[in-house]
C-alpha positions as CSV (number, residue, x, y, z in Angstrom):
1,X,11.2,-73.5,-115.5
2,X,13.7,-75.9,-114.8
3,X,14.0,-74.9,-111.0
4,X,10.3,-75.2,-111.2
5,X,10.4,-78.6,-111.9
6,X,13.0,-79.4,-109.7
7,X,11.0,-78.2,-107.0
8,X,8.0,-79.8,-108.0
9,X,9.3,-83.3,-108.4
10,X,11.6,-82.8,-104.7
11,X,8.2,-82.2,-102.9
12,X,6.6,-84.9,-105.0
13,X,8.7,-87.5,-104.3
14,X,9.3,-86.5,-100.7
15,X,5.2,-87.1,-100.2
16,X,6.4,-90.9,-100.8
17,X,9.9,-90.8,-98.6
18,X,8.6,-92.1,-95.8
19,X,5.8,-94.7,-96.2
20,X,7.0,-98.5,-96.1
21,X,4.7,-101.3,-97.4
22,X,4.3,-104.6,-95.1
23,X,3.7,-108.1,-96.7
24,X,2.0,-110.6,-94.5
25,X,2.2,-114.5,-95.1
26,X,-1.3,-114.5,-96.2
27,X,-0.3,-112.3,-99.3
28,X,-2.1,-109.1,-98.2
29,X,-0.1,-105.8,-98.5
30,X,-0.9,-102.9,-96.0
31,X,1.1,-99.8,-96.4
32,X,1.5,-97.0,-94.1
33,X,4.6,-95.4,-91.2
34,X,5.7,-98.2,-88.6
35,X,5.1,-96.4,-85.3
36,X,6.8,-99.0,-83.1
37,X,7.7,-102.6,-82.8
38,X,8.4,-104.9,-80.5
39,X,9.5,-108.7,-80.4
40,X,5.5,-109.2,-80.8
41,X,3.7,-106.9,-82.3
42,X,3.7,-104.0,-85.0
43,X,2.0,-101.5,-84.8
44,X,1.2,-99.3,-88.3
45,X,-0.4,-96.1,-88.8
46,X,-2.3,-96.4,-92.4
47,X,-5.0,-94.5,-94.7
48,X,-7.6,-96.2,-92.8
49,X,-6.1,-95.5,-89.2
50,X,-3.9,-97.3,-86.4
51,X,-3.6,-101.5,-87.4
52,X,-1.3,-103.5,-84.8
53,X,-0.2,-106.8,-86.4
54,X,1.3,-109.8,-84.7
55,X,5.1,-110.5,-85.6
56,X,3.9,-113.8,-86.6
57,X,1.7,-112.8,-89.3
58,X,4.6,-110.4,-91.3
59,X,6.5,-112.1,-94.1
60,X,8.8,-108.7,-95.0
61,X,8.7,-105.4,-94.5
62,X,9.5,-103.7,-98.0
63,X,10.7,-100.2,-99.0
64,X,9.6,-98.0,-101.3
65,X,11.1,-98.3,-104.5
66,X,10.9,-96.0,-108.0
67,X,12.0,-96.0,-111.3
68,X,13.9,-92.5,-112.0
69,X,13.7,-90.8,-115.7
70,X,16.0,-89.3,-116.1
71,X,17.4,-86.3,-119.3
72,X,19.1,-88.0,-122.0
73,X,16.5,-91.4,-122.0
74,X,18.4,-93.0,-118.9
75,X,17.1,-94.4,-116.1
76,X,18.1,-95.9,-112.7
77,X,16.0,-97.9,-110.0
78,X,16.7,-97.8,-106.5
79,X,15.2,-96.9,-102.8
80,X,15.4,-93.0,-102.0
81,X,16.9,-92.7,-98.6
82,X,17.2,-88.3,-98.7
83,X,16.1,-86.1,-100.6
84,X,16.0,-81.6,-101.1
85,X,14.8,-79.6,-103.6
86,X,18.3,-79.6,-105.3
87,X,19.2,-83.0,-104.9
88,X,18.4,-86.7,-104.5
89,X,20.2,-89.7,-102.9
90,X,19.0,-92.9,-104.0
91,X,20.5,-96.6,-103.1
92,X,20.7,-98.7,-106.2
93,X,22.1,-102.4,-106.3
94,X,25.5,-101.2,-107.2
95,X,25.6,-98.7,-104.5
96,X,24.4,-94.7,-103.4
97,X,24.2,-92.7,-106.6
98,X,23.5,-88.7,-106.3
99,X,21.5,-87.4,-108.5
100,X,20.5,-83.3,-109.4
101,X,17.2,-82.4,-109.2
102,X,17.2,-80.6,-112.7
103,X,18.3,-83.9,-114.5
104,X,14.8,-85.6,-113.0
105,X,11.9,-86.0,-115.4
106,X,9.7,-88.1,-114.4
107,X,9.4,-91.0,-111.3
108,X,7.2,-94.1,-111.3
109,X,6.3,-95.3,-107.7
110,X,6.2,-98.9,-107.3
111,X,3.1,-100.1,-106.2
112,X,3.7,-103.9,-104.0
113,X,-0.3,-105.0,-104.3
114,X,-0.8,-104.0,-108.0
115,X,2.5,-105.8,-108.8
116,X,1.5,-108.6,-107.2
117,X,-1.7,-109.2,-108.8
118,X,0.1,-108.1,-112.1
119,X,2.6,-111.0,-111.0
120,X,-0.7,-113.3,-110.6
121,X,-2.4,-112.3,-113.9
122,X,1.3,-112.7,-116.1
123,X,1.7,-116.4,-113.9
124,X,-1.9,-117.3,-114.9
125,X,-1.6,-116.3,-118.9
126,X,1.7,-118.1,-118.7
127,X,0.5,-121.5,-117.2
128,X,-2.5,-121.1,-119.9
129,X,0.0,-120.2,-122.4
130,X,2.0,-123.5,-121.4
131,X,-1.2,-125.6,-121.7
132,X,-1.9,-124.2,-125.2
133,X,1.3,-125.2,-126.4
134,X,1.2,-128.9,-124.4
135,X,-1.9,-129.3,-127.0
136,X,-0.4,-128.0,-129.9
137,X,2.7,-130.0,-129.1
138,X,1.0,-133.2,-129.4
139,X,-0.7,-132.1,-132.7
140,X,3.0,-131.2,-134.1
141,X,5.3,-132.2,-132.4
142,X,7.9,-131.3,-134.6
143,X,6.9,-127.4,-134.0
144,X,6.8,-127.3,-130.5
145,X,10.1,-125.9,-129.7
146,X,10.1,-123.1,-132.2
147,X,6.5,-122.2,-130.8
148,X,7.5,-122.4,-127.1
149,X,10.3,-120.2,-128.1
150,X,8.5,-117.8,-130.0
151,X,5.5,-117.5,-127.1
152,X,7.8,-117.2,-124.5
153,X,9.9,-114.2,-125.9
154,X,6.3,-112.3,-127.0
155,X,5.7,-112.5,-122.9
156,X,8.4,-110.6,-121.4
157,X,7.2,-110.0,-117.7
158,X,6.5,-106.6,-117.3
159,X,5.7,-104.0,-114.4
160,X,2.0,-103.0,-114.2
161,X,2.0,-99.8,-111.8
162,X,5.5,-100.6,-110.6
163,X,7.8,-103.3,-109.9
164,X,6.9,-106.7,-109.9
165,X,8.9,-109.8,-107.7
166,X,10.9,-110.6,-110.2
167,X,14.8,-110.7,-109.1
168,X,15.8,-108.7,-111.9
169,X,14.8,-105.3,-110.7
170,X,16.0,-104.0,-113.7
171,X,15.3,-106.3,-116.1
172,X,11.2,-105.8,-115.4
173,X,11.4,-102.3,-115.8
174,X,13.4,-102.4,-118.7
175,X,16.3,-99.8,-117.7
176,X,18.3,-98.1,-119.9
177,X,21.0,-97.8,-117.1
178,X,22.6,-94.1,-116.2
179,X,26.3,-93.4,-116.4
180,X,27.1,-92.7,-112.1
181,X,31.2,-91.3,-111.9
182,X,32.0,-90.9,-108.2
183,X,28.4,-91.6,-106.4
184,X,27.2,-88.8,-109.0
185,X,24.6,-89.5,-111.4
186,X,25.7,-88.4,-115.6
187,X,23.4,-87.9,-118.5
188,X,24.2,-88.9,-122.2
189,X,23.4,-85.3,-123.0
190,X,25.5,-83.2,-120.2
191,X,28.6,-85.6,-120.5
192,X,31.1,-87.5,-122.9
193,X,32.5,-91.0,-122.6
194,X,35.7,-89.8,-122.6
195,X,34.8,-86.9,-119.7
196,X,33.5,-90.0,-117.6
197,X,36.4,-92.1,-117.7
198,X,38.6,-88.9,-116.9
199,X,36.2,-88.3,-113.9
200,X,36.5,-91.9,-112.7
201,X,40.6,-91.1,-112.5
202,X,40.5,-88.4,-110.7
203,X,38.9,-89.2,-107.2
204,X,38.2,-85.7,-105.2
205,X,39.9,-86.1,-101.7
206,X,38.6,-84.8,-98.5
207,X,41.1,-82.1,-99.2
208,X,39.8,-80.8,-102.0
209,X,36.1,-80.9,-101.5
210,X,36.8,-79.0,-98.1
211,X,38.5,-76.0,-100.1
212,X,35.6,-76.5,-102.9
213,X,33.6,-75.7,-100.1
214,X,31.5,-78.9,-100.4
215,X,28.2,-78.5,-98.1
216,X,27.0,-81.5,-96.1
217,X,23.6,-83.3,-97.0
218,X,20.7,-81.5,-96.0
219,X,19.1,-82.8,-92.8
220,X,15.4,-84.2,-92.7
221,X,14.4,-81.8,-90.4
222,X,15.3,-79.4,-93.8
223,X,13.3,-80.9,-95.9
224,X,10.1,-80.8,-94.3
225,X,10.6,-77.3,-93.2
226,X,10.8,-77.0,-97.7
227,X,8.0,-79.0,-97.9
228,X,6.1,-77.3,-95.3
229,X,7.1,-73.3,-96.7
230,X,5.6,-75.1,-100.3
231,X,2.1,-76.0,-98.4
232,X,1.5,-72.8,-97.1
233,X,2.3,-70.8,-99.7
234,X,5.2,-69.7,-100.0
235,X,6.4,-71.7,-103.1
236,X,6.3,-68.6,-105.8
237,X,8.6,-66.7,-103.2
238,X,10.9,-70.1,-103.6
239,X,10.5,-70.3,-107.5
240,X,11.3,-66.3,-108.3
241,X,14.2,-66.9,-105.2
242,X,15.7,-69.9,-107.9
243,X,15.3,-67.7,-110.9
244,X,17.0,-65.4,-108.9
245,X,20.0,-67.5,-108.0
246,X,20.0,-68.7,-112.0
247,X,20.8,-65.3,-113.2
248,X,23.8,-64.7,-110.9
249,X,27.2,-65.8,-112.5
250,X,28.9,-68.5,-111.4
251,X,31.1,-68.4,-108.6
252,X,33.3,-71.2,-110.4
253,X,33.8,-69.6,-113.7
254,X,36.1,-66.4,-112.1
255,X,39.5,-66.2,-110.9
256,X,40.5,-63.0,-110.2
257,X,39.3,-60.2,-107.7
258,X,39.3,-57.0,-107.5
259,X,37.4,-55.1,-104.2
260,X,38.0,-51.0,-103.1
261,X,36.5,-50.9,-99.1
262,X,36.4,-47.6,-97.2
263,X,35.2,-47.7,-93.5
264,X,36.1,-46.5,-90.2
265,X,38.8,-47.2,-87.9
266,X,38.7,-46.4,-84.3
267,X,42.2,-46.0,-82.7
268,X,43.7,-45.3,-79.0
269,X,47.0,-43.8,-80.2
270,X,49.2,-42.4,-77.2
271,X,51.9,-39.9,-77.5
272,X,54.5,-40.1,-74.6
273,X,56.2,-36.6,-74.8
274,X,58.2,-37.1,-71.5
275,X,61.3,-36.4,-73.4
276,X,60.4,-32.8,-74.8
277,X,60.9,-30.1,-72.7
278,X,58.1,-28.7,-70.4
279,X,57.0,-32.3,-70.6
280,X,58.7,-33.7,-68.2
281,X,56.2,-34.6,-65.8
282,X,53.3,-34.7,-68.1
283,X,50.8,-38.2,-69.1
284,X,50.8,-39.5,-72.4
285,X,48.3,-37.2,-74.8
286,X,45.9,-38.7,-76.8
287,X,46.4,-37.8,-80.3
288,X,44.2,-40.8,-81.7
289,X,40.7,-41.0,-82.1
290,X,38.1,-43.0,-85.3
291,X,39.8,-42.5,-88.8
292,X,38.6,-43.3,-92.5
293,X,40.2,-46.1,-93.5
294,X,40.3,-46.9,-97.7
295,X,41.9,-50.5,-99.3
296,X,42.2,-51.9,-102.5
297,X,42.7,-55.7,-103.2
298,X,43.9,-57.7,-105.6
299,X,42.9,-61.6,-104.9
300,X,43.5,-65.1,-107.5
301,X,41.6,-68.0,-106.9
302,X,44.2,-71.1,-105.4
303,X,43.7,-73.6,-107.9
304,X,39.8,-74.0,-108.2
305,X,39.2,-73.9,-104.6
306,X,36.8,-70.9,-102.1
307,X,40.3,-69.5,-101.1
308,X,41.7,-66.1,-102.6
309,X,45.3,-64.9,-101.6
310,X,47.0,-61.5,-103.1
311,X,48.4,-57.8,-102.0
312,X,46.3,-55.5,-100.4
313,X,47.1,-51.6,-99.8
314,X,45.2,-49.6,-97.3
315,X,45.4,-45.9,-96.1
316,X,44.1,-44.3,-92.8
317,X,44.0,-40.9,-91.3
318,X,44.9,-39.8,-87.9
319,X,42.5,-37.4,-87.1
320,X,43.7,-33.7,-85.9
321,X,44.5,-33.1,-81.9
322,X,45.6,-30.9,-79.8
323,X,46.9,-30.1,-76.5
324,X,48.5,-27.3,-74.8
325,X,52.3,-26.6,-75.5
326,X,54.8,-26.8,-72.3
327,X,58.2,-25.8,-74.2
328,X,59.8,-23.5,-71.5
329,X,61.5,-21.4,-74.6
330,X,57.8,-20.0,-75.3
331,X,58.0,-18.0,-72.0
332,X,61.9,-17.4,-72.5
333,X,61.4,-15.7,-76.0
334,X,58.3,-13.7,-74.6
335,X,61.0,-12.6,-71.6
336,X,63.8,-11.5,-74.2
337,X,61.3,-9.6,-76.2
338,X,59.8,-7.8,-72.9
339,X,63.2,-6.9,-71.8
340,X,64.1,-5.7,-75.3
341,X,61.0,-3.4,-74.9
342,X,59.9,-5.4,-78.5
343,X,55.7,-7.0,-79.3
344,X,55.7,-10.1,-77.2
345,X,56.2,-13.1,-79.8
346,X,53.8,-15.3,-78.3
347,X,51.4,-13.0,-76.4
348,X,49.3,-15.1,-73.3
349,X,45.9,-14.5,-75.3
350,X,47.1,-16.3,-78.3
351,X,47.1,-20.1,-79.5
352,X,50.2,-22.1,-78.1
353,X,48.4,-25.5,-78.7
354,X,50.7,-28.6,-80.2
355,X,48.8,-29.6,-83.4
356,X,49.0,-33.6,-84.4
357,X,47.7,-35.2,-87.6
358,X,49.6,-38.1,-89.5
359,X,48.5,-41.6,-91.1
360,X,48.8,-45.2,-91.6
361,X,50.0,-47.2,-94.6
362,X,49.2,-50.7,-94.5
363,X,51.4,-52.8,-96.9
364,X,49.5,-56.5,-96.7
365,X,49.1,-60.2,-97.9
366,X,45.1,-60.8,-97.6
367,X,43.3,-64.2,-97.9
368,X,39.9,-64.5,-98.2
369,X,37.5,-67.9,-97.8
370,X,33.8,-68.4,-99.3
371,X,31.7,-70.5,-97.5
372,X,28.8,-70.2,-100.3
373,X,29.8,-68.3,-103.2
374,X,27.2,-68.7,-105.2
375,X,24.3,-67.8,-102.8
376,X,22.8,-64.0,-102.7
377,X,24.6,-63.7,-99.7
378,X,28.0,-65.1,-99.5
379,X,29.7,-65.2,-96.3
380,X,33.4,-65.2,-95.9
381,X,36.5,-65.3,-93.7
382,X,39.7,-63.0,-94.1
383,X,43.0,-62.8,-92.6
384,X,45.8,-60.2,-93.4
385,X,49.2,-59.9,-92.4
386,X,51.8,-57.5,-93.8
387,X,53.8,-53.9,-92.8
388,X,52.1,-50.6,-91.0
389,X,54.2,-47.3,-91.8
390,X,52.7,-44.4,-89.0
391,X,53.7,-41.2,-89.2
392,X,52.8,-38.2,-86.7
393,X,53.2,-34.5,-87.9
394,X,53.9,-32.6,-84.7
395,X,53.2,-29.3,-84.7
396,X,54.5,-26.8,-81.6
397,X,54.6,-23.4,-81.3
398,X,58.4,-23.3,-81.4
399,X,59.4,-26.9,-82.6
400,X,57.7,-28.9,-85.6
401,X,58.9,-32.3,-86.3
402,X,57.2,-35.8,-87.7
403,X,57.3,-39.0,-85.7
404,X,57.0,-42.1,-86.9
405,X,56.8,-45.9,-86.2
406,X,57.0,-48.7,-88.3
407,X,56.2,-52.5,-87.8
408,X,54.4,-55.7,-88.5
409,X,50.6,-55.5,-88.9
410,X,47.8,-58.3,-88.7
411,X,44.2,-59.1,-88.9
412,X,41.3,-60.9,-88.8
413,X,37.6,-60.7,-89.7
414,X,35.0,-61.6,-91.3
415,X,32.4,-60.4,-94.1
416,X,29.2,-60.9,-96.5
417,X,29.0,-59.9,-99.9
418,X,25.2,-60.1,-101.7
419,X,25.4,-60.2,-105.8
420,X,24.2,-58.2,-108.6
421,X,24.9,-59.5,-111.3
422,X,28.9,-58.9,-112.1
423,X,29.1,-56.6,-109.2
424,X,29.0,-57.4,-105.3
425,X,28.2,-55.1,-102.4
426,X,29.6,-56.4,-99.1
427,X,30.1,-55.3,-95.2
428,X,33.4,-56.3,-93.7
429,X,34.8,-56.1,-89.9
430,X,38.4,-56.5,-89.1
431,X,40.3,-56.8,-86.1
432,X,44.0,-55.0,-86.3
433,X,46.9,-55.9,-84.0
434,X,50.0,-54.0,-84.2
435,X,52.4,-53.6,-81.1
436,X,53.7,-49.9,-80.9
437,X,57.0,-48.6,-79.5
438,X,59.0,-45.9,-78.9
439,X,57.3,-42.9,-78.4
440,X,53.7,-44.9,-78.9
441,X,54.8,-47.2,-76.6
442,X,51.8,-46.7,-74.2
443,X,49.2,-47.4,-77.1
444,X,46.6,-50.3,-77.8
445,X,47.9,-52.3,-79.8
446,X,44.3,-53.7,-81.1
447,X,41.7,-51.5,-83.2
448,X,38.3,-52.5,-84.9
449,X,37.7,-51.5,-89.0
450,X,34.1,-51.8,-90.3
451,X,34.0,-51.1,-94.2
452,X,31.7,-50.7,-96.8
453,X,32.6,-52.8,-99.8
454,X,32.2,-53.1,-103.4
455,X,34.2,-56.0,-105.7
456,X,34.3,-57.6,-108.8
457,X,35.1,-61.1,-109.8
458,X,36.5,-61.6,-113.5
């Protein structure tokens, strides 16, 4: 219900951002959008269509002011220069205060015209006020300063519809002021004393808002395409969307992670077996090809910050190959058996294929940085660096050994995790790079991994 509100009032109050009201030297107020100006003239677009006014005849042009209620009994006057459905910037005399839409409940709009008449009307009853009293004054005399006393303070000027001219902005609206720590706007009911004054001490630097991930101020071009997806209804589909977003946990109040991913990794592995008999003369053999790939991560928040650093351990496959085996002691042991008048050991007919499987341990330090946390669907950034163990099983007819390289690993990538409830589902691409040698030596050195994910924050 709250979001309801919230939503309510942003569109509200945006119907009013961008009117302006012009006082002429005559005392006549017409409100409406300037559409231009020059040295000359001005001309204004109103309710009752296009007016163009001579420069000469305009005494001020004055913004739109309100009067902000806000939770708690507070209240703060100022001119709203932006506004979204989640919060509202709004230049006060002391300077730009932010305030969240949920701690809005009610505005009053000032209304320049009405105030002035009220202005009139309170001027008149005081002048005729002032007479009564001259009167009384000179039928006793020796009251007529407790009675001018007690008149005047059972006048106060106040606003009728909105502000009046008074100087005192404040003062005619009667404003119980609103605690503001760092341009931010605090109710009596959400916040201590003692919290505020901590708050004022600790400024947040560029530093820290940057790792808090700290989005910019909506543009205007964002808030009319709001207000506009609220006029042609669409505004239950952004209500049950803010209900939504309510239920989810808070980003904020988690600082460990856990995640498991298993995806695909493609591979162009290379085996140079120059130096094997048979082989002499023969191209490197691809014995590489897509693997599953499985990780597990451990992450802890840095501080209160969107960045998570901790271990990760991943496992991949190297899928089966095969080629044909060269080893000149095949056809030697086939020549001894022949000659012995013995079975042929390794008969033309039969398989005399080299058979290659292996895998990959990675041994890593992973990072990972939220751009929006707390949306449905959070995006993020990761980088890994850390230790890859290969090992090849090579299988010959004759000879079987393993072969194995071992070296630095990295990465980069990016992915999206959507929430439900404790639990987020994500999608994750990574690029690998890690330079092979020896025997792998004529290998890429690059290979993609696209995972499917599920995580935990706790």
């Amino acid at each position: 219900m709250k979001k309801v509100l919230t939503l309510f009032l942003s569109l509200f109050i945006f119907s009013f951002s961008f009117a302006e009201t012009i006082k002429l030297k005559d005392g006549t107020f017409l409100s409406g959008s300037i559409v231009s100006q020059t040295e000359y003239t001005l001309n204004l677009n109103t309710s009752y269509g296009p007016v163009v006014l001579n420069q000469r005849e305009v005494e001020a042009i004055l913004p739109d002011k309100h009067r902000i209620f806000l939770k708690g009994g507070s209240q703060l006057v100022g001119v709203i220069i932006d506004l979204d459905e989640f919060n509202m910037k709004l230049q006060t005399e002391e300077g730009t205060v932010n305030i969240d839409m949920p701690q809005i409940v009610s505005v009053e709009v000032y209304d320049y015209e009405q105030g002035s008449a009220a202005q009139q009307t309170i001027a008149q009853k005081q002048a005729e006020q002032q007479a009564a009293l001259a009167k009384e004054a000179q039928r006793q005399a020796a009251l007529t300063a407790s009675s001018s006393s007690s008149v005047a303070a059972a006048a106060p000027v106040q606003a009728a519809g909105g502000l009046t001219f008074d100087s005192d902005i404040e003062k005619v609206f009667d404003v119980k002021k609103a605690e503001v720590v760092n341009g931010q706007v605090q109710t009596v009911q959400e916040i201590s004393a003692a919290e505020i004054r901590a708050q004022r001490a600790a400024q947040m630097t560029e530093e820290e808002a940057f790792l808090k991930g700290v989005s910019p101020v909506k543009t205007e071009e964002k808030i009319q395409q709001t207000a506009e997806a609220a006029r042609s209804g669409k505004l239950e589909k952004i209500k049950k969307a803010e209900a939504k977003k309510a239920k989810r946990p808070k980003d904020a109040n988690s600082d460990k992670y856990f995640a498991i991913t298993v995806g695909a990794q493609t591979g162009d592995l290379q085996l140079d077996n120059s130096k094997r008999a048979g082989f002499e003369t023969a191209k490197p053999y691809d014995v590489g090809g897509t693997a599953v790939r499985a990780e597990a991560t451990f992450l802890w928040r840095l501080k209160s910050s969107n960045l998570w650093l901790g271990p990760a351990l991943a496992i991949a496959n190297i899928p089966n190959a095969s080629f044909e085996d060269l080893d000149p002691a095949i056809e030697q042991a086939n020549a001894n058996a022949s000659a012995a008048g013995s079975a042929l050991p390794y008969p033309p007919d039969s398989d005399r294929d080299v058979t290659t499987s292996g895998q990959m341990i990675d041994i890593m330090a992973k990072a990972n940085y939220y751009f929006n946390p707390d949306d449905l669907f959070s995006f993020y950034l990761t980088g890994t660096a850390g230790y890859r163990m290969l090992s090849l099983n090579y299988r010959g007819v004759i000879e079987s050994t393993s072969i194995n390289s071992n070296g630095f690993v990295g990465a980069i990538g990016a992915g999206v995790e959507s929430h439900i409830d404790d639990l987020m589902l994500g999608l994750e691409v990574q690029e690998f790079f890690s330079p092979y040698s020896g025997e792998f030596k004529d290998s890429d050195s690059a290979n993609t991994v696209i995972s499917a994910k599920i995580s935990w924050k706790f």
